[in-house]
Structure formats: structure tokens, C-alpha cells
TORVEX-563931 format. One record per residue (C-alpha): residue number from 0; z, y, x. Coordinates in Angstrom, 2 decimals, decimal comma. Each point is the difference from the previous one (the first is absolute). Example, Ala and Ser with C-alpha at 12.3 -4.5 7.8 and 13.67 -1.06 7.14 Angstrom:
REM TORVEX-563931
ATOM | n | Z | Y | X
ATOM | 0 | 7,80 | -4,50 | 12,30
ATOM | 1 | -0,66 | 3,44 | 1,37
END
This chain:
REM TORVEX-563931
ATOM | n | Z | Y | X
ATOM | 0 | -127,41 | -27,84 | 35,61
ATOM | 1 | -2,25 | 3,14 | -0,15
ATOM | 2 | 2,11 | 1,80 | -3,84
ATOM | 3 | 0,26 | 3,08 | 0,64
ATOM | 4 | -2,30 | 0,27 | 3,84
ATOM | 5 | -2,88 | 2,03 | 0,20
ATOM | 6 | -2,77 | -3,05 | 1,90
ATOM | 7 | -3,40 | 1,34 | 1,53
ATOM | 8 | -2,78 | -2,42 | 0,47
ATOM | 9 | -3,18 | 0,99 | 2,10
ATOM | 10 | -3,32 | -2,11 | -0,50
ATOM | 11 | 2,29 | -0,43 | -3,51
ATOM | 12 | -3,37 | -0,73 | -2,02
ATOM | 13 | -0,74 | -3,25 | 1,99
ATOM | 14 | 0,82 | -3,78 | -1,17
ATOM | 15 | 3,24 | 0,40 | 1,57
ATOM | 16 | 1,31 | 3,38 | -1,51
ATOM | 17 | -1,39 | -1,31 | -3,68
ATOM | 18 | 2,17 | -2,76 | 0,39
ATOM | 19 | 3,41 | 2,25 | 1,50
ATOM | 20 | -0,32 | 2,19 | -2,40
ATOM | 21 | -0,51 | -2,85 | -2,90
ATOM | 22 | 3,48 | -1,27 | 1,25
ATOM | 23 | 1,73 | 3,23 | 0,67
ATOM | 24 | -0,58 | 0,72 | -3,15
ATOM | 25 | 1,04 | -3,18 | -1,65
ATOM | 26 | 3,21 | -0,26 | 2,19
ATOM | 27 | 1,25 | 3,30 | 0,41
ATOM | 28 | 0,25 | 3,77 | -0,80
ATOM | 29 | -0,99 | 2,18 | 2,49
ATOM | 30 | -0,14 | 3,28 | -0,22
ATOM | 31 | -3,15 | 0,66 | 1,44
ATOM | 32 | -2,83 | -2,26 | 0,74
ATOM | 33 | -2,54 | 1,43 | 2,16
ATOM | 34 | -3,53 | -1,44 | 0,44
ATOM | 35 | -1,67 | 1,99 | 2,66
ATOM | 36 | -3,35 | -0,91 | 1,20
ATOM | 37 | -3,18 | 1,73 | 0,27
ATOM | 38 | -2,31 | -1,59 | -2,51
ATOM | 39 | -0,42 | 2,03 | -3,19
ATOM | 40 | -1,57 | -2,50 | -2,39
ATOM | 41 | 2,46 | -2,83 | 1,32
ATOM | 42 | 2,82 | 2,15 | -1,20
ATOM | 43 | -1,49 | 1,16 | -3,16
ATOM | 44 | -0,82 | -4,01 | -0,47
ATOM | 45 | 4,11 | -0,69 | 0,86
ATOM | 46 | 1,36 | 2,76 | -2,22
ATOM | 47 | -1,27 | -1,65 | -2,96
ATOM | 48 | 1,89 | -3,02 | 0,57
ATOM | 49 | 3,35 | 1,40 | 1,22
ATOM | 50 | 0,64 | 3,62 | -1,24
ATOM | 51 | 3,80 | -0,39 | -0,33
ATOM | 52 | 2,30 | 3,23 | 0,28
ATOM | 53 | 0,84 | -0,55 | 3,72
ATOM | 54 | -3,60 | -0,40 | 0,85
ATOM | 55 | -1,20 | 2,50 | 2,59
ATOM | 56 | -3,58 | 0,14 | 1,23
ATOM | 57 | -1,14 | 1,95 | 3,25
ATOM | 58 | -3,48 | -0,01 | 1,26
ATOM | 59 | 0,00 | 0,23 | 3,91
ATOM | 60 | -0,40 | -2,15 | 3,21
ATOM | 61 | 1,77 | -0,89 | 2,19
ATOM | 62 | -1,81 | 1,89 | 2,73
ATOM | 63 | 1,21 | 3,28 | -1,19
ATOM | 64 | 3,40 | 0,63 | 1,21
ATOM | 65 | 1,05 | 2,84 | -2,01
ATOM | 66 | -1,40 | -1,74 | -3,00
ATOM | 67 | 2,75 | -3,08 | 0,35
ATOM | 68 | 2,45 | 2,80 | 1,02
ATOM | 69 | 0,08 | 0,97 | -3,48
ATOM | 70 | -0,36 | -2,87 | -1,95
ATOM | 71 | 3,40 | -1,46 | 2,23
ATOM | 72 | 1,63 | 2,95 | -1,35
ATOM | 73 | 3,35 | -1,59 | -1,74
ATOM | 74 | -0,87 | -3,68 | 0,71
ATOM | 75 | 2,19 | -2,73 | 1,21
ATOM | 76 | -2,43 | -3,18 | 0,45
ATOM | 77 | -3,26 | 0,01 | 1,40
ATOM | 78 | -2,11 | -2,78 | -0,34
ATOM | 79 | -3,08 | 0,31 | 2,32
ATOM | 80 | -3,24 | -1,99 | -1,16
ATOM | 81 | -2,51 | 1,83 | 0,80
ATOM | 82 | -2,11 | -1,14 | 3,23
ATOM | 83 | -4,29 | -0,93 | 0,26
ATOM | 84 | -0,02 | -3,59 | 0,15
ATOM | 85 | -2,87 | -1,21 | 0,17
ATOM | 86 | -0,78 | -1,54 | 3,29
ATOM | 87 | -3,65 | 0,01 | 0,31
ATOM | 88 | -0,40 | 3,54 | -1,05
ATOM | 89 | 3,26 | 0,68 | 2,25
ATOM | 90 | -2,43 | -1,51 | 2,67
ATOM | 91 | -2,99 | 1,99 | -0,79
ATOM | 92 | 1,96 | 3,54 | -0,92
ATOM | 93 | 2,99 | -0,03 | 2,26
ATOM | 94 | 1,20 | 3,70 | 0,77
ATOM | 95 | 0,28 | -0,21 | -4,38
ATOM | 96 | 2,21 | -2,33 | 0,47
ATOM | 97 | 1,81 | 1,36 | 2,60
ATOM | 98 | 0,75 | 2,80 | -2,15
ATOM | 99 | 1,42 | -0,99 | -2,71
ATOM | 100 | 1,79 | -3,36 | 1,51
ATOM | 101 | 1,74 | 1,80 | 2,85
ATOM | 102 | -0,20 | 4,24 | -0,47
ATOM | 103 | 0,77 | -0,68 | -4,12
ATOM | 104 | 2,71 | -2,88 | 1,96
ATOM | 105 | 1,98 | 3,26 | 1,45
ATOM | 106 | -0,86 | 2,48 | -2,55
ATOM | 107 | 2,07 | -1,97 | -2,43
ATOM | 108 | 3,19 | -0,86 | 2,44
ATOM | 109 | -0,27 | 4,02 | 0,96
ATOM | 110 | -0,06 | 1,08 | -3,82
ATOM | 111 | 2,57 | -2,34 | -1,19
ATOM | 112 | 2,27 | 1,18 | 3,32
ATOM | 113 | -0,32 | 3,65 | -1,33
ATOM | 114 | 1,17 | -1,24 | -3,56
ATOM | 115 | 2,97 | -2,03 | 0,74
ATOM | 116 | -1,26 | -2,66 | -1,58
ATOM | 117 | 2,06 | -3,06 | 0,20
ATOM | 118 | -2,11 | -3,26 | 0,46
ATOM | 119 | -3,44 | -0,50 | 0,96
ATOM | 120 | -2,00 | -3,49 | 0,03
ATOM | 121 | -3,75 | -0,13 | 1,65
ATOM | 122 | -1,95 | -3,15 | -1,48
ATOM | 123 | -1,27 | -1,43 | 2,93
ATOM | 124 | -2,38 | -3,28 | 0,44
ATOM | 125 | -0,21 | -2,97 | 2,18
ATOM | 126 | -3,21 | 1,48 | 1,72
ATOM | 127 | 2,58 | 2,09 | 2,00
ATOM | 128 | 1,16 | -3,09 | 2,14
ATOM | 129 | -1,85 | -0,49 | 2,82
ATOM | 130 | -2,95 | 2,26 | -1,16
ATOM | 131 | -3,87 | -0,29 | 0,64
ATOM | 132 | -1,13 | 2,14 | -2,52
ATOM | 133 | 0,53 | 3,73 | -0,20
ATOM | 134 | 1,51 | -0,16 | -3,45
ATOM | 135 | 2,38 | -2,27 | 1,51
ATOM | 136 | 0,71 | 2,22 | 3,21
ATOM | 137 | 0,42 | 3,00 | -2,50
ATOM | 138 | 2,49 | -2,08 | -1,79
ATOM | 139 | 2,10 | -0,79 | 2,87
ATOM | 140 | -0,20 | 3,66 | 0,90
ATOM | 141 | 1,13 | 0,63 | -2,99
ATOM | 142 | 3,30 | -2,40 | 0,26
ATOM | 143 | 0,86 | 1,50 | 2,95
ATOM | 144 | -0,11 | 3,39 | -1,26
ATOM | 145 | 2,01 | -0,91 | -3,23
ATOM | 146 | 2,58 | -2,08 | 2,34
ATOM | 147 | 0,71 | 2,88 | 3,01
ATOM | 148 | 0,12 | 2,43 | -3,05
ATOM | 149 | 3,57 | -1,17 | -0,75
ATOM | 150 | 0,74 | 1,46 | 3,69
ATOM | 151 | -1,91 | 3,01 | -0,50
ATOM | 152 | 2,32 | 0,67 | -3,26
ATOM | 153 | 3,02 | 0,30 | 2,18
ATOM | 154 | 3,10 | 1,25 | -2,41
ATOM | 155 | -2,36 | -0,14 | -3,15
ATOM | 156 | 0,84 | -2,27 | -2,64
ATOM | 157 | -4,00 | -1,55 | -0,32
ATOM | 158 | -0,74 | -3,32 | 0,74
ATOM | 159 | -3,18 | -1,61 | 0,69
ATOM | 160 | -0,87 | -3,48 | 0,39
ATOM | 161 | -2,70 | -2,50 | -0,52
ATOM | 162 | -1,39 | -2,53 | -2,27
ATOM | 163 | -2,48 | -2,31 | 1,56
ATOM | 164 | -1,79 | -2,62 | -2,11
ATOM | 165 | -3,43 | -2,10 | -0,53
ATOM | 166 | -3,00 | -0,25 | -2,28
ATOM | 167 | 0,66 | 0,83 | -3,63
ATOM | 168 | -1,12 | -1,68 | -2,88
ATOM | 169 | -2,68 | 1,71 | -1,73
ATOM | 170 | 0,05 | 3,22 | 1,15
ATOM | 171 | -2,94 | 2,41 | -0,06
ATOM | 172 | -2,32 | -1,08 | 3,01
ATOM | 173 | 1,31 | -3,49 | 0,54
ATOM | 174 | -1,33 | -3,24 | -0,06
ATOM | 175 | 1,34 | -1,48 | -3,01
ATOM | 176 | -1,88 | 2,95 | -2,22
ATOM | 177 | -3,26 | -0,57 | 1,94
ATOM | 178 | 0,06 | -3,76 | -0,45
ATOM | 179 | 0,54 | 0,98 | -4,03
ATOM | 180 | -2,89 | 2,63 | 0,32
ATOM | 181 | -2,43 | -2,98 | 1,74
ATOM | 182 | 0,97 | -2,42 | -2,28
ATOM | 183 | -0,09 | 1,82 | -3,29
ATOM | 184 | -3,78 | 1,13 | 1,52
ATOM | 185 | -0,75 | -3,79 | 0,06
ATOM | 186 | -0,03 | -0,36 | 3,88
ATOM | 187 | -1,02 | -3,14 | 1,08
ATOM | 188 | 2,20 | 0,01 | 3,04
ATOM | 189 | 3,12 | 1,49 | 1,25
ATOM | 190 | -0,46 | 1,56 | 3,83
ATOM | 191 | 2,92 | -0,26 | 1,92
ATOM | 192 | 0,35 | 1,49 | 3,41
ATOM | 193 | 1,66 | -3,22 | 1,59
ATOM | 194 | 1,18 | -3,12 | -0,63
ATOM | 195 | 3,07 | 0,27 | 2,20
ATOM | 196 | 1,24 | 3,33 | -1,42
ATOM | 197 | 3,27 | 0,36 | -1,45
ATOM | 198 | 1,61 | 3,08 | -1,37
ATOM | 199 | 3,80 | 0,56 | -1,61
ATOM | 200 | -0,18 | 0,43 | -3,81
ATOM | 201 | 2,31 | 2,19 | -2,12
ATOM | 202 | -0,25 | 1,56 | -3,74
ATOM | 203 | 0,64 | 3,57 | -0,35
ATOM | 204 | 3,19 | -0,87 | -2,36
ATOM | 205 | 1,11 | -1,51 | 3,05
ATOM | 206 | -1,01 | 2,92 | 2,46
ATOM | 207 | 2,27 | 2,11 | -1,98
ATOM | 208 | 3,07 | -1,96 | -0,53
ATOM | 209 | -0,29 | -0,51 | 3,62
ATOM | 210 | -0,08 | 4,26 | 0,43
ATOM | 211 | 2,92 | 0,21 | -2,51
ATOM | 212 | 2,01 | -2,36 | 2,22
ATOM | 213 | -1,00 | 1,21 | 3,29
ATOM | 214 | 1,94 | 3,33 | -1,39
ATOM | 215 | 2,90 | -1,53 | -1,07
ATOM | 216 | -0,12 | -1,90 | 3,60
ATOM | 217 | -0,92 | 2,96 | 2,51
ATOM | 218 | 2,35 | 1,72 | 2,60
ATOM | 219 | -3,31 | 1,87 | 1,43
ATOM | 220 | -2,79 | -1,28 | 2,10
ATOM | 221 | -0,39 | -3,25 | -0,82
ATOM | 222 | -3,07 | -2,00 | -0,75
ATOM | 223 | 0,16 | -2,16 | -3,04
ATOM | 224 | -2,35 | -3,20 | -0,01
ATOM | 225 | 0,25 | -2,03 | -3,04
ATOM | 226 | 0,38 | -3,96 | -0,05
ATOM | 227 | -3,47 | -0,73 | -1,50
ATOM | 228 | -3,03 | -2,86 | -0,54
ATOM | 229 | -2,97 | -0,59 | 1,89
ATOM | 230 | -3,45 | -0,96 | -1,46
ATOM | 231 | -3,12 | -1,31 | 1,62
ATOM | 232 | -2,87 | 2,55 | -1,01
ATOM | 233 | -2,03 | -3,54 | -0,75
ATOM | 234 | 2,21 | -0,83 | -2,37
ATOM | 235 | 0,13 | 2,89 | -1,63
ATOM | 236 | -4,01 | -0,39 | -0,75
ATOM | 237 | 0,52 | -3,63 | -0,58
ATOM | 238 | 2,83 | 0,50 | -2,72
ATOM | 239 | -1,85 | 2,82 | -1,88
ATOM | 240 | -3,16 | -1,81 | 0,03
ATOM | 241 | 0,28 | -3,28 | 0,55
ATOM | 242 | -3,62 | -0,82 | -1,61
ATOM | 243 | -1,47 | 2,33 | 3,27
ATOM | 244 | -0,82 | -0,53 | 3,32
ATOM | 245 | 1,44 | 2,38 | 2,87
ATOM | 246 | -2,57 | 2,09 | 2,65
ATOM | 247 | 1,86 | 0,79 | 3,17
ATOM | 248 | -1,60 | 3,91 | 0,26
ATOM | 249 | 2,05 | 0,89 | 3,50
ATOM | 250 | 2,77 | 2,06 | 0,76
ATOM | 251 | -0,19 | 3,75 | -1,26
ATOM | 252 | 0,82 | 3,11 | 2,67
ATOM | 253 | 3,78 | -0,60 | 1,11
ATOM | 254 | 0,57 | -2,88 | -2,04
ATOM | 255 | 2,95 | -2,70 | 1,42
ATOM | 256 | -0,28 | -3,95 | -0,70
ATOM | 257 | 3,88 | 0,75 | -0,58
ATOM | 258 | 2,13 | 2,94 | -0,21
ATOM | 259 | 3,59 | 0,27 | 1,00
ATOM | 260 | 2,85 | 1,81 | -1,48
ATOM | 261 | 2,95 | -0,72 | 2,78
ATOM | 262 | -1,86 | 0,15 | 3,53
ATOM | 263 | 1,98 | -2,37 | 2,56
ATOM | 264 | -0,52 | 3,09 | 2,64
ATOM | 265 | 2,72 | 1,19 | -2,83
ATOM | 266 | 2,03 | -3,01 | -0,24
ATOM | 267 | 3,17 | 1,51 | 2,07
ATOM | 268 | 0,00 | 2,30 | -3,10
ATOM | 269 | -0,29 | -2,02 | -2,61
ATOM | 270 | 2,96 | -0,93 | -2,18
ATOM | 271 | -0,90 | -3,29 | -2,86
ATOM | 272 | 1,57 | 1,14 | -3,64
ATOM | 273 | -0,06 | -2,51 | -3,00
ATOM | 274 | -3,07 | 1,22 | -1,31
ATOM | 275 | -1,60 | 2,27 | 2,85
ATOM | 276 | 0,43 | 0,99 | 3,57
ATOM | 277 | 0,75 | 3,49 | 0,98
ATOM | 278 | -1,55 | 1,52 | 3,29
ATOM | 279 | 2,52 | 1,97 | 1,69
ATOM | 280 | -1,17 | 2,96 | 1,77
ATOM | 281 | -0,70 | 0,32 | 3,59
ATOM | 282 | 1,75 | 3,10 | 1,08
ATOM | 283 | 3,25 | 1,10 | -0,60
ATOM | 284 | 1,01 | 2,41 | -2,20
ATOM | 285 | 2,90 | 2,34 | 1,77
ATOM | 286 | 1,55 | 1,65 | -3,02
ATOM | 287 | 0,75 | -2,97 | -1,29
ATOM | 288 | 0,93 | -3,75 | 0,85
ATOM | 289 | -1,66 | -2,37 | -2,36
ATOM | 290 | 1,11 | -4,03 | -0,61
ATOM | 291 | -3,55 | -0,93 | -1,41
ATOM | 292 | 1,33 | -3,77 | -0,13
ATOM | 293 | 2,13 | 1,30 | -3,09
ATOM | 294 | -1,98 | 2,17 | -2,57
ATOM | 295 | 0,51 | 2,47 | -2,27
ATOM | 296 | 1,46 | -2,64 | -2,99
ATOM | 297 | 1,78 | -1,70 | 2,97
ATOM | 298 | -2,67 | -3,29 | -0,12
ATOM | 299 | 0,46 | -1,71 | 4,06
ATOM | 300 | -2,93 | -0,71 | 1,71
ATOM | 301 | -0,80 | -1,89 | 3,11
ATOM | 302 | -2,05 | 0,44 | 3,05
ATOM | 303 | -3,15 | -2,38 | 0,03
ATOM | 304 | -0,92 | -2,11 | 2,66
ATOM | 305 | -1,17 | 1,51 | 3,28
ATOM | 306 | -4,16 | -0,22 | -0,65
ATOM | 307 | 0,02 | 0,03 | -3,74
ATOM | 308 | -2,87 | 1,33 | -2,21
ATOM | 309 | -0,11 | 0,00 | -3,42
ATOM | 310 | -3,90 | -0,58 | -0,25
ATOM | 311 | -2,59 | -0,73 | -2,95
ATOM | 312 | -0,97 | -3,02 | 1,81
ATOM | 313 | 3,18 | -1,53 | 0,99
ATOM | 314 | 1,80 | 0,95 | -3,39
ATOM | 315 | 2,40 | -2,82 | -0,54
ATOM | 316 | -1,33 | 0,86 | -4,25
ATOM | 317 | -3,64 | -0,71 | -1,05
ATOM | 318 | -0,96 | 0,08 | -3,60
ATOM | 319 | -2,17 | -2,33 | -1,10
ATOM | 320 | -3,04 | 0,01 | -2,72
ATOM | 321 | 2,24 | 0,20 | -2,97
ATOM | 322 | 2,60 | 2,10 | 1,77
ATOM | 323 | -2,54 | 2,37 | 0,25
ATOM | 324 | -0,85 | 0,18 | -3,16
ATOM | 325 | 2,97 | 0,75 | -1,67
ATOM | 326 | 0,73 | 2,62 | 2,93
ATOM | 327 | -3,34 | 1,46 | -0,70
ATOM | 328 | 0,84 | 0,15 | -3,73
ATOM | 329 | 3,58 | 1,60 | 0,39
ATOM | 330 | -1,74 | 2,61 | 2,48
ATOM | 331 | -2,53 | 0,95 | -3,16
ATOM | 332 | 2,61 | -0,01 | -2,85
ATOM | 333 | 3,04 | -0,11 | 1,04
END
């Protein structure tokens, strides 16, 4: 789908832009792949391990407008990754986050405006429902700046929309890698924050099929939730070390027992697909008059019940111990 496109991704030395790039790369020829981030070393690091021809590498952030203005030069698919995510230091630093979540938000939709280019997808996170934690409020700032972009474009041919998803397997900063770290230290316990918490669980192969199909799917301004499993965060600990006790430690800064993905406050937009809901957006869009219940590869989806959230707690899919596993080993090799 992208032979022959020129693709941007910001934050594109993260977990999630190793692994689009891996599968651009296997699945396509593009003819430009652009990582742009603003990490030196991480770049240097990912050069080594993909320096095809169509390879581009830009050094900037997304905080510096004219900086994205040029690397969008010629593009036709942004993929933006780049955000601060971690919520504690979110908590404890928030006008950093504010910066690069929301100003970097509107610095990319105004450079990729000014370059024509054609379709733009913001990675998003279920921290954005219902937020009460400022990386979450940034989020959903965010979302709504990505979605009331495709109004702001008018007669241009760029579309923006979102992709909204849970906690992914393995990636830098997550729990499954700090369980490893414990373990392979020779902890003699496994702290856990609480026993009730749940969170949705998703590889990073996954995450980016779901991105490729959410561009095949998109008319503009839609936000694309994927059909995924819950786990318990006890039985995470318990199925990685089963030999160990658990130590409730408390809830961190922010922290939810359960995170949502479709809020039910949004459940008069909400349209049920085979394998994901889409989140229609709240205002209209007066150039243009958009059937979201039919998308973009002419799927049909449905309105939801009046009330419905799609929740990590009242997931109708829970893995259990040996689920898992083999989740937690597809997330590391596959």
C-alpha cells in the first residue's frame, strides 16, 4: 500500500516506528521512509539495522515548526508517534508535556496542511478517555486537534484521523520489560500496584496492522479503537513468576484501576465494526458530508447501544495465564 509514497514518522525511533518501519520495509516499496525524531544516538543505533535506499533520517522535534515544515516537504503519509508518555513524570513535569503532546499536536497538522500531504494518522492511547492524568488530557487534546483539523483543511486534499489503542507488549517503559528486569535481578517478589487493575493488551505487530487498516478505512476524522484483550495486572505477575509472591505497592500519580477506550459519554458516536469500533466525530464538517457507518473499503458498521463503554474492566476478552504468555512472547519476537 505505501510503493511508490513518500511516509514520515515522528518519535520514528520508538518501539512502535522500529516495528513500522520493519514492515514497511518487508511489505512494500516506498519511496521515501522518513524517521524523524530528535534523539541522535537512537538514530545512529536504527540506521545500522535498516539503511535501505529509501531510508531518510532527520533529526528534529516536533516542537519546532519550521523544522517539520521541511522534513513534510514531498510527503504523502504521516504517521505521528511521537508524544512524552510517561505518566508520572507527565505528573511531575507537565508544561513538557504540554509541549510536545499538544503545540508538537498542531505543529504537525499545520506543516503537513502547507505540504499537501494526503493522509495523516496520530497514535493515540486509551489514557485519552475520560482522563485523570495530564498525559491523558494532553492526549485527548491532541485527538481533538487531529479530528477538527480535517475542517480546518477546507478544499485541501489532507486527511487526518486517529488511532486509539491500549498497553503494548513490551515496549520500552512498560511493565512486561520491568517484570523481566526484576526477575532476571533475582527479585523475590513482583510489586503490583493493585489487585483489581486491568489494562487492554496489544503487540506492536498488531498496533501497526491496525494503522495500516485504519488508512485503508478512513474518510477523515474518525477515531479507530481496535477489538482487543484485557489482562489482570495480577496475572500478569502471577504468569511470569509463578514461584513469587505479589506486594500491592499503591497506585502511582494518575494511575486508573481501568482505562477505557470508547467512553459511554461517546456512545451516540460510536459505530461497532467486526474487529473495532470507530468514534465518529462530534462536530460537523461543512465542506463535506460524511456516512461514517460505511468506511473507506465500504465495511458497515452499527451504532452501539445507548450507554456503551468499551472498558478494560468490562472487556467481554480476558487472557488468561497461558494466554499471556504466548501474547507476551509474540510481542518480543514476533
Amino acid at each position: 500500500m505505501f510503493d511508490g509514497k513518500s511516509i514520515l514518522i515522528t518519535g520514528g525511533t520508538g518501539s512502535f516506528g522500529h516495528r513500522f518501519v520493519r514492515t514497511v520495509l518487508a511489505s512494500s516499496k516506498p519511496r521515501r521512509l522518513i524517521v524523524f525524531s530528535r534523539d541522535e544516538l537512537k538514530q545512529y543505533e536504527m540506521q545500522q539495522k535498516f539503511d535501505a535506499p529509501c531510508m531518510r533520517y532527520f533529526l528534529g522535534d516536533v516542537r519546532d515548526q519550521e523544522r517539520l515544515r521541511q522534513a513534510m516537504r514531498g510527503v504523502d503519509v504521516v504517521i505521528h508517534a511521537a508524544a512524552l508518555k510517561q505518566v508520572p513524570a507527565a505528573e511531575y513535569n507537565p508544561m513538557e508535556c504540554i509541549k510536545t503532546n499538544i503545540h508538537g499536536a498542531q505543529h504537525v497538522i499545520e506543516a503537513a496542511l502547507e505540504n499537501d500531504v494526503q493522509d495523516v494518522i496520530a497514535l493515540s492511547t486509551d489514557k485519552a478517555a475520560n482522563p485523570i492524568n495530564l498525559y491523558g488530557a494532553t492526549k485527548l487534546a491532541s485527538d481533538k486537534l487531529f479530528v477538527a483539523a480535517n475542517n480546518i483543511a477546507g478544499g485541501r486534499l489532507t486527511r487526518f484521523c486517529v488511532v486509539r489503542y491500549g498497553n503494548v507488549v513490551g515496549s520500552r517503559g512498560s511493565v512486561v520489560p520491568y517484570f523481566k528486569s526484576l526477575l532476571e535481578q533475582g527479585a523475590s517478589e513482583l510489586p503490583i500496584t493493585d489487585e483489581r487493575m486491568t489494562r487492554f493488551w496489544i503487540t506492536l505487530d498488531e498496533g501497526v496492522r491496525f494503522v495500516f487498516d485504519s488508512l485503508k478505512r478512513m474518510h477523515g476524522g474518525e477515531i479507530f479503537v481496535p477489538k482487543i484483550p484485557s489482562i489482570r495486572i495480577v496475572e500478569l505477575a502471577r504468569a511470569m513468576a509463578p514461584h513469587l509472591p505479589t506486594r500491592v505497592i499503591g497506585i502511582r500519580p494518575g494511575e486508573k484501576l481501568h482505562e477505557v477506550m470508547c467512553p459511554a459519554d461517546d456512545s451516540h458516536l460510536t459505530l461497532e465494526f467486526s474487529d473495532h469500533y470507530v468514534l465518529r466525530p462530534s462536530i460537523r464538517f461543512h465542506h463535506r458530508d460524511i456516512d461514517y457507518a460505511t468506511n473507506a473499503v465500504g465495511a458497515i458498521g452499527s451504532p452501539v447501544e445507548p450507554g456503551f463503554e468499551y472498558s478494560s474492566g468490562g472487556n467481554a476478552h480476558f487472557l488468561d495465564a497461558a494466554g499471556i504468555l504466548s501474547m507476551n512472547e509474540r510481542g518480543q519476537t514476533a
